[in-house]
C-alpha positions as CSV (number, residue, x, y, z in Angstrom):
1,X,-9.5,14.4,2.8
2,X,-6.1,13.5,4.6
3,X,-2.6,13.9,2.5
4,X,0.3,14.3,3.5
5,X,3.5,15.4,1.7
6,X,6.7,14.8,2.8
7,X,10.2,15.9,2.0
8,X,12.3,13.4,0.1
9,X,15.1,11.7,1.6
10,X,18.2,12.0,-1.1
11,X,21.4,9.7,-1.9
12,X,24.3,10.5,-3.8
13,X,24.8,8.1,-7.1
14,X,28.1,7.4,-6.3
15,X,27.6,6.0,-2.7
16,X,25.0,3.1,-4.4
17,X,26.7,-0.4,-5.3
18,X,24.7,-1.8,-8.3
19,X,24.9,-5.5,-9.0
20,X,26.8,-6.1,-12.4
21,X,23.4,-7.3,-14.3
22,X,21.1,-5.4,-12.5
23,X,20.3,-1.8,-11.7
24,X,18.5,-2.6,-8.3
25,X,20.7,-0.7,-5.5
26,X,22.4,-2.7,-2.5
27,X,20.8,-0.1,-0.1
28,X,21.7,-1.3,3.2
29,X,24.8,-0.3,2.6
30,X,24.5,3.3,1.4
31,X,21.1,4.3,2.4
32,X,21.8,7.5,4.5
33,X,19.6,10.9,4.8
34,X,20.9,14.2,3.7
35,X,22.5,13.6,0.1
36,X,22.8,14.9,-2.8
37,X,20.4,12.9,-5.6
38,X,21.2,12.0,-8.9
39,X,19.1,9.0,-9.9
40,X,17.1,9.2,-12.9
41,X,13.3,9.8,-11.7
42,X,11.3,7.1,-13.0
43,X,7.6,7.3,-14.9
44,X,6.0,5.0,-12.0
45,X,4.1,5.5,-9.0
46,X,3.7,2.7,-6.4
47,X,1.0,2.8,-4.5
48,X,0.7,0.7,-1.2
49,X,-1.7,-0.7,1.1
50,X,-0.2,-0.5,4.9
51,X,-1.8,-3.6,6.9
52,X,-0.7,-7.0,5.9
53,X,1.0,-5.5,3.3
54,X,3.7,-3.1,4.2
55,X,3.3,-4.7,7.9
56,X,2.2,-8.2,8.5
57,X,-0.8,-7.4,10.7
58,X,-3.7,-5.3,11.1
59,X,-2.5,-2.1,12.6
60,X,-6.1,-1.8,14.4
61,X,-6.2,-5.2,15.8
62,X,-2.5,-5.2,16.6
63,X,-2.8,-1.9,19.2
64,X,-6.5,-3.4,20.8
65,X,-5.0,-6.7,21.4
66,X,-1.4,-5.6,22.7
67,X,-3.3,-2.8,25.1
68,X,-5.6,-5.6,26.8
69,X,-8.4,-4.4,24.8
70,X,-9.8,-7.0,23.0
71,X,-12.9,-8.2,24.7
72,X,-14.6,-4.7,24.7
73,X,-13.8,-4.6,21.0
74,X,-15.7,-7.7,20.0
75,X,-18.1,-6.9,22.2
76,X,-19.0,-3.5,20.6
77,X,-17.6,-4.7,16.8
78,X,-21.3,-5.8,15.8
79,X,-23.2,-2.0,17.3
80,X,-21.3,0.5,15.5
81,X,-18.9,1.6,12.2
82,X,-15.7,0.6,12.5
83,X,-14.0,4.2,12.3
84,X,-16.1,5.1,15.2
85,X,-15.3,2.2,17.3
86,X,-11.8,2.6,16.9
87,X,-12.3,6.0,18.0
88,X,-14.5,4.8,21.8
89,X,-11.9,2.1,22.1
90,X,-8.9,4.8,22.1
91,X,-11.2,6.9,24.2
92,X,-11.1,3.6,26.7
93,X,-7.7,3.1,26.2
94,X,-7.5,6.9,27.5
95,X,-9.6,6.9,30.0
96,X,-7.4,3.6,31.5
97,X,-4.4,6.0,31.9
98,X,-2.7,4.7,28.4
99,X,-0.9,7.7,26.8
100,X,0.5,8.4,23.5
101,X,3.3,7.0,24.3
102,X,2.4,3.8,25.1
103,X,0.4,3.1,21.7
104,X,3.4,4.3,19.9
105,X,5.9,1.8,21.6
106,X,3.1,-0.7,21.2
107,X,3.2,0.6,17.0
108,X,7.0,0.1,17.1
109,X,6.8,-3.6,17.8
110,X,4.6,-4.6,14.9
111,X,5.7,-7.4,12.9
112,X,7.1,-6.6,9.7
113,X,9.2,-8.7,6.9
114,X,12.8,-8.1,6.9
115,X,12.4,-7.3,3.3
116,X,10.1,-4.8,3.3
117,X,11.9,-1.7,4.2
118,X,14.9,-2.2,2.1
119,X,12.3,-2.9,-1.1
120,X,10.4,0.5,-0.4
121,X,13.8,2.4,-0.1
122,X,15.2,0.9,-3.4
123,X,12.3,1.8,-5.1
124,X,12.3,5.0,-4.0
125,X,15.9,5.3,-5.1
126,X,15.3,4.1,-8.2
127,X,13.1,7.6,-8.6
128,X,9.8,5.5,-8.2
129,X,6.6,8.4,-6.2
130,X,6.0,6.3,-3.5
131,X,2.0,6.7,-1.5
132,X,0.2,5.0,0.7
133,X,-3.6,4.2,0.1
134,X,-5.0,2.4,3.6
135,X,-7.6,2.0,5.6
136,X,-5.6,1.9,8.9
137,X,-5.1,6.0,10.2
138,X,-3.4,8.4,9.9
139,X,-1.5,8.5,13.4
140,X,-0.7,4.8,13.1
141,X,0.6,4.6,9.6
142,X,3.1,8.3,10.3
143,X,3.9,6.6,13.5
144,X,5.0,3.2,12.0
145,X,6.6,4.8,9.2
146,X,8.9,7.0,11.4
147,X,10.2,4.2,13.4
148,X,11.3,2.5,10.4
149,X,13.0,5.3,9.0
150,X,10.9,5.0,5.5
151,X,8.6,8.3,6.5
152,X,10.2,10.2,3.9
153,X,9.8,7.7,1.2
154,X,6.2,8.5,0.8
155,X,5.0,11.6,-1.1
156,X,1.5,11.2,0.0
157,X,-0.4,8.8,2.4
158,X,-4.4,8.5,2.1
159,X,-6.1,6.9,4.7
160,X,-8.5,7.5,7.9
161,X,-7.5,10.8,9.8
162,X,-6.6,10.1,13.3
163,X,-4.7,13.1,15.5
164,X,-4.0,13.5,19.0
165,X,-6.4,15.8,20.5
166,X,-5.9,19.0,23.2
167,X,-6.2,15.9,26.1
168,X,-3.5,14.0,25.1
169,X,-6.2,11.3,23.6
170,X,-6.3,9.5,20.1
171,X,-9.0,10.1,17.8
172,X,-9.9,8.5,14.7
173,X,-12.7,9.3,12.1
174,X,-13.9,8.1,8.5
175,X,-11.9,9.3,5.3
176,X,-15.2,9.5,3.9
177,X,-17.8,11.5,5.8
178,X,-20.5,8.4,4.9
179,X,-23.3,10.3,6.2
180,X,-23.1,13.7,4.4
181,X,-21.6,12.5,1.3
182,X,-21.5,8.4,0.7
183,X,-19.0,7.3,-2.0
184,X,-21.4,5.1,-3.4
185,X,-19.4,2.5,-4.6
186,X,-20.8,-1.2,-3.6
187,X,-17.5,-2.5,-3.6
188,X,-15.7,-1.0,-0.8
189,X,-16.8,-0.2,3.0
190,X,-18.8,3.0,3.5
191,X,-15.5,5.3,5.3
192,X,-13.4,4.4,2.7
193,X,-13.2,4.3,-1.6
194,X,-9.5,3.2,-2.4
195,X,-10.8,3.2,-6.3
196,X,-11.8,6.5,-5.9
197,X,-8.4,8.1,-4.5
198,X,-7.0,5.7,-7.5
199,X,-8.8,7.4,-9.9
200,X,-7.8,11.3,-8.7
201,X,-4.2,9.6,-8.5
202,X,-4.4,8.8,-12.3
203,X,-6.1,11.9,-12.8
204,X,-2.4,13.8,-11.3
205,X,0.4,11.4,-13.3
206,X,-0.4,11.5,-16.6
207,X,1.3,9.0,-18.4
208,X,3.3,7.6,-16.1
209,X,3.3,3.5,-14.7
210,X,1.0,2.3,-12.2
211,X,2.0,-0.3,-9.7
212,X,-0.5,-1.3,-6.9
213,X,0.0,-3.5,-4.1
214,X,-2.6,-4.8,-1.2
215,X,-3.7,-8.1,0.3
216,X,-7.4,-6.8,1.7
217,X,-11.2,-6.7,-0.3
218,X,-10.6,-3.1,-0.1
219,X,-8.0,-3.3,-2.7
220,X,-10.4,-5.1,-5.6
221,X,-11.9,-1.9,-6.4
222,X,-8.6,-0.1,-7.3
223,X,-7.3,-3.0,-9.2
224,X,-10.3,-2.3,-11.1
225,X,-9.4,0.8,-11.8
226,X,-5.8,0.5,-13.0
227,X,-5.4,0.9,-16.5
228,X,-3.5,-1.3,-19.6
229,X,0.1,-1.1,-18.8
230,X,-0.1,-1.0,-15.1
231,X,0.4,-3.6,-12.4
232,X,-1.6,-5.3,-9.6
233,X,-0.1,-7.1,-7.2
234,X,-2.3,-9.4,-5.0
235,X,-1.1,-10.7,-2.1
236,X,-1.6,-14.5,-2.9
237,X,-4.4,-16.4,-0.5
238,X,-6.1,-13.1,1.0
239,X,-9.0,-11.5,0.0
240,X,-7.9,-9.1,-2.6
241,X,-6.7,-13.0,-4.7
242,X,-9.4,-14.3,-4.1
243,X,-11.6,-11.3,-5.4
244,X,-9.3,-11.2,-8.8
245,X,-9.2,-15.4,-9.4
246,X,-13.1,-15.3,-9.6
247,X,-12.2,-13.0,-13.1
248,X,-8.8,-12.0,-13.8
249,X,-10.0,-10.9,-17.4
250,X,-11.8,-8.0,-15.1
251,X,-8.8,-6.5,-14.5
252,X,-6.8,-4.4,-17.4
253,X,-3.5,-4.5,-15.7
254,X,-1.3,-7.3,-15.3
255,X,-1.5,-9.5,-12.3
256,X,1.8,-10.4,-10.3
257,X,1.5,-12.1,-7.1
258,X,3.1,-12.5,-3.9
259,X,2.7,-14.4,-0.9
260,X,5.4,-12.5,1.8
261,X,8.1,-9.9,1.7
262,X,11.0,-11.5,-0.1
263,X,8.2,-12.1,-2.7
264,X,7.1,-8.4,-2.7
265,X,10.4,-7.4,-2.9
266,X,11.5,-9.7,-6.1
267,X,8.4,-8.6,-7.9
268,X,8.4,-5.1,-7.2
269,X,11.8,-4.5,-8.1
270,X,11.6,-6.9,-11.0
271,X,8.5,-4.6,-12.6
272,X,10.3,-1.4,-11.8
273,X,13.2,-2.5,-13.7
274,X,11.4,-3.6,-16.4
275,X,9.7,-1.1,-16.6
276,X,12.4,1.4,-16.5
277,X,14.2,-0.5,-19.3
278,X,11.2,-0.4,-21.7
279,X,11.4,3.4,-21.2
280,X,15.1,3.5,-21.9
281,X,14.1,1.3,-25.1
282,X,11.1,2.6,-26.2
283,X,11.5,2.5,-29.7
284,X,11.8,-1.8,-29.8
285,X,9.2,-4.0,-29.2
286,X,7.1,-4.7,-25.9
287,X,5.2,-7.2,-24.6
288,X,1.6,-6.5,-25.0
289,X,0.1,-6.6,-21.7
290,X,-2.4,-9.5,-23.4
291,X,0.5,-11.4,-23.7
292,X,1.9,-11.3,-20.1
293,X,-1.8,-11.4,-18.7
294,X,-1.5,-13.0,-15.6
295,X,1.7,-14.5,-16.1
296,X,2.8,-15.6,-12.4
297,X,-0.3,-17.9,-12.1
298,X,0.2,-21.7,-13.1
299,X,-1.6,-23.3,-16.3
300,X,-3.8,-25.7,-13.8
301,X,-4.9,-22.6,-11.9
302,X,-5.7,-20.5,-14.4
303,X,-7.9,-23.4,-15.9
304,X,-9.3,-24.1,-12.6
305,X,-11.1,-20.2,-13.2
306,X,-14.8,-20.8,-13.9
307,X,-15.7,-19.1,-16.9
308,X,-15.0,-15.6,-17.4
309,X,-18.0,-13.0,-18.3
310,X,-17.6,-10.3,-21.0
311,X,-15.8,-6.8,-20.2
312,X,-18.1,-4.0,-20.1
313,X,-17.1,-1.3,-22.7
């Protein structure tokens, strides 16, 4: 199973600018590697999806259609798994003369909200454990991540291993090895249980804060998982929404959406510092999570739910 660990980037306290009513960091303008840190670390772990949610594509698709692929893909999409067609296609793209270097510049280009980056690095000033749970690869997420300059945000990533091999060629394989040992979860494809790494993830923080973020069906099962007192956040109109609005009252944790990265951005930072201030006021009183249940949703789409079955205990 694929994690890896990275070294913390650090700031100095005194080179952030802090709004007057807020503690969220201007970090475009003091964001620099090699400092001394002396944030207080907060009790919350965000965990993000990579495709259309970090980036705004699908790493996979992006790399086939840029590379002039995209006709043997659909043509072999319906004969085999999809880990193992991503692995013959970078054996075509190989094969065709295409090197490392040329997925990686194609990698750099992807499309990504101008938001994004300086939400992950706030949050990750703020003392937030940043990880990644995906079902992109390794290779493309590491790549990606370097080029933005967020690599070392990220304490862990999870996702499908993909290394360059002794020929200089990409391969990719299955988080899950489906055929010795299937997950055996009906919710999620056969290479990949996001709920699973969830619950190992809960399993390593104790009692610290939840927040997860994804836009794909993948992402239903570890929204499942998430406990009272932890966050969702769907990526209003994909799957992932459309999964949750069938029966919100399935999911424990409270449910913010967000449609692109100025939205991610406000919510994310918006939890984390409420968050951080209940911790620094624990002893008044907080909002029930009952209370705040699905609060971003509007009264005439919450009644527009059909009806909702019982919780199983």
């Amino acid at each position: 199973m694929p994690i890896t660990t990275y070294k913390f980037w650090t700031v100095s306290l005194l080179s952030m600018h802090f709004s007057p009513s807020s503690r969220f960091v201007d970090v475009d303008s003091w964001y620099r590697e090699g400092e001394e840190i002396s944030v207080h670390m907060a009790g919350i772990v965000v965990v993000f999806d990579f495709d259309k949610t970090i980036i705004d594509c699908d790493s996979d698709n992006w790399v086939v259609d840029e590379l002039g692929f995209t006709d043997l893909f659909n043509q072999l999409l319906p004969t085999m798994p999809w880990n193992t067609l991503m692995d013959t296609i970078m054996e075509e793209i190989h094969s065709k003369g295409n090197t490392i270097g040329d997925i990686a510049e194609v990698l750099n280009c992807v499309p990504i909200h101008p938001r994004i980056v300086p939400a992950i690095r706030t949050a990750h000033a703020l003392g937030c454990e940043l990880r990644i749970v995906s079902d992109a690869n390794l290779f493309f997420i590491e790549t990606i991540l370097r080029h933005l300059r967020i690599e070392e945000c990220f304490s862990e990533i999870n996702t499908n291993p993909g290394y360059v091999d002794g020929k200089g060629r990409l391969r990719i394989s299955p988080y899950h090895d489906f055929h010795r040992a299937p997950h055996g979860c009906p919710l999620c494809p056969p290479n990949m249980c996001k709920g699973a790494v969830i619950e190992r993830i809960q399993g390593q923080i104790s009692n610290k804060k939840l927040i997860y973020l994804g836009d794909g069906s993948g992402d239903y099962c570890p929204s499942l998982k998430l406990g009272h007192g932890d966050y969702v956040m769907p990526r209003k109109g994909f799957p992932v929404w459309d999964l949750i609005c069938k029966n919100p009252l399935l999911v424990k944790a409270e449910i913010h959406e967000w449609t692109d990265g100025e939205g991610l951005e406000r919510t994310l930072l918006r939890l984390i510092d409420r968050i951080m201030s209940e911790e620094d006021n624990s002893d008044g009183s907080l909002v029930s999570a009952a209370d705040c249940k699905f609060e971003t949703i509007s009264m005439a789409a919450h009644e527009a739910f059909p009806p909702v079955l019982p919780v199983p205990q």
